[in-house]
N, C-alpha and C positions, 0 to 999 in steps of 0.2 A: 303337439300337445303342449299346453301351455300350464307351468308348475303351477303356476297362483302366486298371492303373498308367502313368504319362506317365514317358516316361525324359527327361533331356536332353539338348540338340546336342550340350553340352559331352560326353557320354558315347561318341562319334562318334570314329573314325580321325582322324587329321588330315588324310586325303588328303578324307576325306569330308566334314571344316569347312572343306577351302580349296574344295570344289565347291557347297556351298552359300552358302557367300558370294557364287560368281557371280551368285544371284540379283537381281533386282531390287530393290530397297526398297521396304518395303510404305507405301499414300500415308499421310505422316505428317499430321497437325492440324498447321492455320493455326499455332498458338501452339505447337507441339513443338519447337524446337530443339534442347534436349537433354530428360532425362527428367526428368520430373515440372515442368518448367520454366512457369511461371507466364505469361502477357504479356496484359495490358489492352489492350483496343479502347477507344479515347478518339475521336469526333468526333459532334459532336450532329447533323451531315447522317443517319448514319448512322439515325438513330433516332428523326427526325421534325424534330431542331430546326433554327432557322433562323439560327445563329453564322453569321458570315463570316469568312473573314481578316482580318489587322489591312489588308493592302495592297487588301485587294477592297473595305474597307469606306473606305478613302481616296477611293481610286478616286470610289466612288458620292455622296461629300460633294458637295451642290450650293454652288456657288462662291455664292452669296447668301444672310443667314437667311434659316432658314427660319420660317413662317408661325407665328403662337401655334396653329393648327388641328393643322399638323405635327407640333410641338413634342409635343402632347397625345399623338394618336396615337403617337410614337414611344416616348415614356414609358409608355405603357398595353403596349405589343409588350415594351419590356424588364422590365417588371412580368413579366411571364409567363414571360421565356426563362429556362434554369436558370443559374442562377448557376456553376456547373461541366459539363463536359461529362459524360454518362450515362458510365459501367464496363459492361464485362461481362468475364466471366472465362471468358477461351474454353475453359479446361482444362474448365469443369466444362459445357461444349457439344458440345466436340469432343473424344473419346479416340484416343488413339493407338493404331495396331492391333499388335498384339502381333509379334515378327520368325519369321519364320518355323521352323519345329521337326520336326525327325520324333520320334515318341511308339510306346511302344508296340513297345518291343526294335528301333526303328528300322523298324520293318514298315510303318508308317502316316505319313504328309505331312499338316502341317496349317498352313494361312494365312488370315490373315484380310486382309479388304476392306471399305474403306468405301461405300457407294453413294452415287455423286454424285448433282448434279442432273440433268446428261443421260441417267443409264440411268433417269428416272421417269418418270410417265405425268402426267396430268393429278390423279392422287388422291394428289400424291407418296408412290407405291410403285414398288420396281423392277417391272419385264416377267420375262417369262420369256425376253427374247431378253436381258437383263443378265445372269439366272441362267446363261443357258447359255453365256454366255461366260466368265464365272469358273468352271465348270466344265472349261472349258477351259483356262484357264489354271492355276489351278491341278495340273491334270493334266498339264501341258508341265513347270511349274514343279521339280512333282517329279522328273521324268526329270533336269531338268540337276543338280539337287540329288545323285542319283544318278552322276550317269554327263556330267557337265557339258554344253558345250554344241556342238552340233555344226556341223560347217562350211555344211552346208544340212539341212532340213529341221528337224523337231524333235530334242530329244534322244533320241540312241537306246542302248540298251547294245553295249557290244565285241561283236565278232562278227556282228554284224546282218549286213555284209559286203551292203549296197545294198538289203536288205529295209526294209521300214518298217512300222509298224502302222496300220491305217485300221478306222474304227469300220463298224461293218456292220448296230448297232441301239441306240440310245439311247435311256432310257427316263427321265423325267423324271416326280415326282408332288412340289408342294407344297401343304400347311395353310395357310403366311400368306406373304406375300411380305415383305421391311422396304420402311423406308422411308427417303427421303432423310435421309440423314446418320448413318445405322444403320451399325455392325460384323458383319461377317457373318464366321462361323469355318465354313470347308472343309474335311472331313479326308479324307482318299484315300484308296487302297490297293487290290494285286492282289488275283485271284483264281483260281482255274483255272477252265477252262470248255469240259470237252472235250479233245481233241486238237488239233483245229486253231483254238481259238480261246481266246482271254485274253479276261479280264474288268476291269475296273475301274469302285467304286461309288465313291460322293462322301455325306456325310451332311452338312446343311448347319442350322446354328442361329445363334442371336443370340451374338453373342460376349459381350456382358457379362450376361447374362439364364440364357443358358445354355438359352432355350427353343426347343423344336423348329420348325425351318422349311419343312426339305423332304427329298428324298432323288432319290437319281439312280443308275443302272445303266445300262450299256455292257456290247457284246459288240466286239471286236475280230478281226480278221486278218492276215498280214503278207504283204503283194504285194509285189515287187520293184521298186525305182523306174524302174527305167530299161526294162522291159519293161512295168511294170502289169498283170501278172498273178500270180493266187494263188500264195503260194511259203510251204512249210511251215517251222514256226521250227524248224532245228536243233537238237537233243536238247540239246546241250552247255551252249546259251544260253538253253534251255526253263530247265534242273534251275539251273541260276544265279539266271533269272528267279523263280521256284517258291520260290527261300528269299527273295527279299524278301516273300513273300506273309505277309498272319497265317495263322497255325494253331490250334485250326481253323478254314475260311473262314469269313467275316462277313457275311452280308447284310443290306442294307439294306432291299429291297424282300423280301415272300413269294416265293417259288419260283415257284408257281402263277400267281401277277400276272405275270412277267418272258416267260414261257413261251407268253402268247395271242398269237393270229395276229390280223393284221390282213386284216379282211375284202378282196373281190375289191370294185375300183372295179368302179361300173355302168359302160355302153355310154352312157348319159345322162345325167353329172350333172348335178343341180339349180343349179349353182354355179358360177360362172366369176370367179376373177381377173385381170389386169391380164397381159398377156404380158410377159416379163422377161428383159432383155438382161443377161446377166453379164459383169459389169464388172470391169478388170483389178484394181480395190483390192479387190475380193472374195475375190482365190487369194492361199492359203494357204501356210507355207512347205515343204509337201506340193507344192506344184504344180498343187491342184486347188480348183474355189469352198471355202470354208470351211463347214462343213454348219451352222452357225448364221444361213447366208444362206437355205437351202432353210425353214428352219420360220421366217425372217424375209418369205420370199415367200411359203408358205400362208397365211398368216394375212390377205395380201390380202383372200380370196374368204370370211372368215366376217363373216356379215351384220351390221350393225355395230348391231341393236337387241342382238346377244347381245354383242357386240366391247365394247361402251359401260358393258356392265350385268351382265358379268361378269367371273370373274376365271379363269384357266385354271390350272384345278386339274392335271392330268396331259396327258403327249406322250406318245406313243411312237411312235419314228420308225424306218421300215427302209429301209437307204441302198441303191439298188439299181443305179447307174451314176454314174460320174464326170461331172462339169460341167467345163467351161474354161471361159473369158475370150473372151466374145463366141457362146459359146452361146445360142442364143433356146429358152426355157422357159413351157410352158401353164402357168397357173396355177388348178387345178381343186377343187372340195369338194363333199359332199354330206350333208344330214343324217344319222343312222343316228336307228334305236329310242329311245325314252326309257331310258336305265339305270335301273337301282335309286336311290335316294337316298344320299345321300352321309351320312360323319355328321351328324348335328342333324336330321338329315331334310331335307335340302337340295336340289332338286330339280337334277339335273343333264342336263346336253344332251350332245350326243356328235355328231360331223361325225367325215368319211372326207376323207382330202387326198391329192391328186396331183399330181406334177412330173414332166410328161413332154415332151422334145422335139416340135417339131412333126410333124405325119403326112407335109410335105415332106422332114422330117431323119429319116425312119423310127420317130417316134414312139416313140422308144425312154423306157421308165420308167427316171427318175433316182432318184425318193422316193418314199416314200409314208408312211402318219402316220395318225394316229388322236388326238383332242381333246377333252378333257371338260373341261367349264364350269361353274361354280357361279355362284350370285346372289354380288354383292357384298357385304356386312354392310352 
């Protein structure tokens, strides 16, 4: 997907620079205080050596000489220690991520993110449960940047008038995932998708590389908050919504891909996770679990020779009942067919996932999802 010409914020209304300021600050580097600003780490603990404070090293002085053996020994330790403490120059470890922008006659949001330590796995790379929550965010982010911030819920535009948007199928496919302490650049944007439902894809790459990471598609709907059921989006606020979109649409993913059904769960899967109480830090400011907890709870039941030795190339999820806060959820999976190979000839697996109440709670299906695996490199 190719951005286009990049316009600036500065290019922006002023009502529309004082609403994206609300935003957040994107996480700066250890050493950023202002721009381009330099700052040394200086302490040889840091880096292997064995300095002390001048008062630790009081401290530790034995009130008696000490021994000619002592002596030696302590002479042979300061032989070795450095004579100055190590440098490193954080600027050129940690970049600072760029402030966020709309690009693109203002039709397109784009932010970047650092990945911490905690969104990585043991190979420090992110998950895909890191990706899909900056996919997340990033997509709230844009709303307020829009249309600021609102009193509940996410950001919405004027007129929404108690409607809200909820996604109804996300579709997620990445090449590499980064890795701890990587830039990752997000860029957003509508699209139309039918009558009763909007669209929003995300292309995701290395921010200072510029090379491709992943891609992601959504289908949306707007149900009413206060009833929770389907409520079509007003013409007025449709043809408003419609010019923030590029022209003409952009897709990330082929047509064809975005468009397959996810097959029918057996009566037996092979597969069973961990049953799953949803817990009130799980709801969202929707009012309902957060759907990066549903594909954070399948992922229980895939068998962990694949879980350990692979990396999860593509999701595609369709959201098919609300969860709340103290909900109990089966947590269900079954192999499917071998796929085709991947590029390189990469042999890929594929599992079926389901989240449905219990058969005491009417077993009502909440999710369901489809999972493809590649080997590791």
């Amino acid at each position: 997907m190719s951005s286009g010409g990049r316009v600036s914020i500065m290019l922006l209304s002023s009502g529309q620079q004082q609403l994206l300021g609300r935003l957040p600050q994107p996480r700066a580097a250890v050493g950023a205080a202002a721009p381009n600003a330099r700052r040394r780490c200086r302490g040889a603990a840091r880096f292997g050596a064995a300095a002390q404070p001048p008062a630790i090293a009081r401290a530790a002085a034995p009130a008696a000489a000490a021994s000619p053996s002592a002596t030696a020994a302590a002479a042979a330790v300061a032989a070795d220690r450095p004579t100055s403490p190590p440098t490193c120059e954080l600027s050129g470890v940690l970049h600072t991520p760029h402030p966020s922008k709309f690009v693109d006659n203002n039709t397109s949001f784009v932010e970047e993110f650092r990945i911490r330590g905690n969104e990585c796995g043991p190979d420090q790379r992110a998950n895909i449960i890191t990706i899909a929550n900056l996919l997340q965010e990033v997509g709230g982010n844009h709303g307020v940047a829009l249309w600021g911030r609102a009193d509940s819920g996410f950001a919405s535009m004027p007129g929404m008038d108690h409607l809200i948007f909820v996604a109804t199928r996300i579709q997620i496919r990445m090449e590499s995932y980064p890795k701890w302490g990587d830039l990752v650049r997000l860029e957003t944007y509508f699209a139309e998708d039918g009558r009763l439902t909007t669209r929003r894809d995300w292309h995701i790459t290395d921010a200072r590389t510029g090379g491709y990471l992943g891609a992601a598609t959504s289908t949306w709907v707007t149900i009413n908050a206060e009833t929770r059921k389907l409520a079509k989006l007003p013409e007025e606020v449709r043809a408003r919504w419609l010019h923030l979109a590029p022209t003409p649409p952009r897709l990330v993913l082929p047509a064809p891909d975005t468009r397959r059904k996810l097959q029918e769960f057996p009566a037996a899967p092979a597969l069973e996770g961990p049953v799953v109480s949803a817990r009130r830090s799980d709801v969202d400011p929707n009012g309902h679990i957060n759907n990066v907890c549903y594909l954070s709870w399948a992922l229980e039941a895939v068998p962990e020779a694949v879980y350990g030795s692979h990396h999860l190339r593509e999701v595609e999820m369709d959201f098919k009942a609300e969860c709340h806060a103290g909900d109990t959820v089966q947590v269900l999976g079954h192999p499917l067919p071998q796929p085709p190979p991947a590029s390189g000839g990469r042999q890929q697996q594929q599992f079926l996932h389901l989240l449905r109440k219990p058969q005491a709670e009417g077993g009502t299906e909440v999710w369901r999802a489809r999972t493809t695996w590649v080997p590791k490199a």
